[in-house]
N, C-alpha and C positions, 0 to 999 in steps of 0.2 A: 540502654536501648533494648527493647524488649523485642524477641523472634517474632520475626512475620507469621502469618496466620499460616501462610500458604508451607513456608519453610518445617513450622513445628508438624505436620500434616506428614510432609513430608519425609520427617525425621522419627515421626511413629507408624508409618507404611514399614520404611526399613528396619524399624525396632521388630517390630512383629515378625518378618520376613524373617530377620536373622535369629530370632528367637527361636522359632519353629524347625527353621533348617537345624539349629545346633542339637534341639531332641528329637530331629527326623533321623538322629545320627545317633548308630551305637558307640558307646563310650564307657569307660570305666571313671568317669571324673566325677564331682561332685553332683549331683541334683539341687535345681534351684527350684524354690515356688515362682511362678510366674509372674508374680512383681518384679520379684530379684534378678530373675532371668531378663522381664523386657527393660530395667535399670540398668541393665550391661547393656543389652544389646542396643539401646537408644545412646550410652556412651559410643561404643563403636559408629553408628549409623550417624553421629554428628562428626566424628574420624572421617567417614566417607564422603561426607557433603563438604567439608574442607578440604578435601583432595581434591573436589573437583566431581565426585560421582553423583548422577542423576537417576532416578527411578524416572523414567517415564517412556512413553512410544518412542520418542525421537532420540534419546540416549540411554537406554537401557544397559545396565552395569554391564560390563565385560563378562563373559560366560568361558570358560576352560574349553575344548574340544572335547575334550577326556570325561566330560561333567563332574571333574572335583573342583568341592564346591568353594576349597581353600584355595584354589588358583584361579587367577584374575586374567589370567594369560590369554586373547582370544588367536594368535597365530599359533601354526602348526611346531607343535613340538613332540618330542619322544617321551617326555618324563616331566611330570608337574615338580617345581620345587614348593615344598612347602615353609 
């Protein structure tokens, strides 16, 4: 059974998304070429549409308080766990 049109769309919005946030971020990790990079981040963004997470107006991912970016948490808290 081959992914919906709509799903694969779907699943390369959050590829790119999450790609850009991880080198919008300083880091001492690896550097990926941007193949490499959006090849993960389209693994994780199929992660999230399994869970249940939506990019769109009507359910837009869970956002932190705090705006880190690793925390999915949208109530009030003191400290993001990572």
């Amino acid at each position: 059974m081959s992914t919906p049109r709509e799903v694969s769309e779907l699943i390369d919005a959050l590829a790119y998304d999450v790609y850009d946030i991880y080198y919008g971020i300083e880091h001492s990790g690896p550097r990926y070429d941007r193949e490499q990079g959006v090849v993960a981040a389209r693994y994780l963004a199929r992660r999230l549409l399994r869970r249940g997470w939506r990019k769109t107006d009507r359910a837009p991912l869970p956002r932190c308080p705090h705006g880190t970016v690793t925390c999915y948490d949208p109530e009030p808290h003191e400290r993001c766990e990572m």
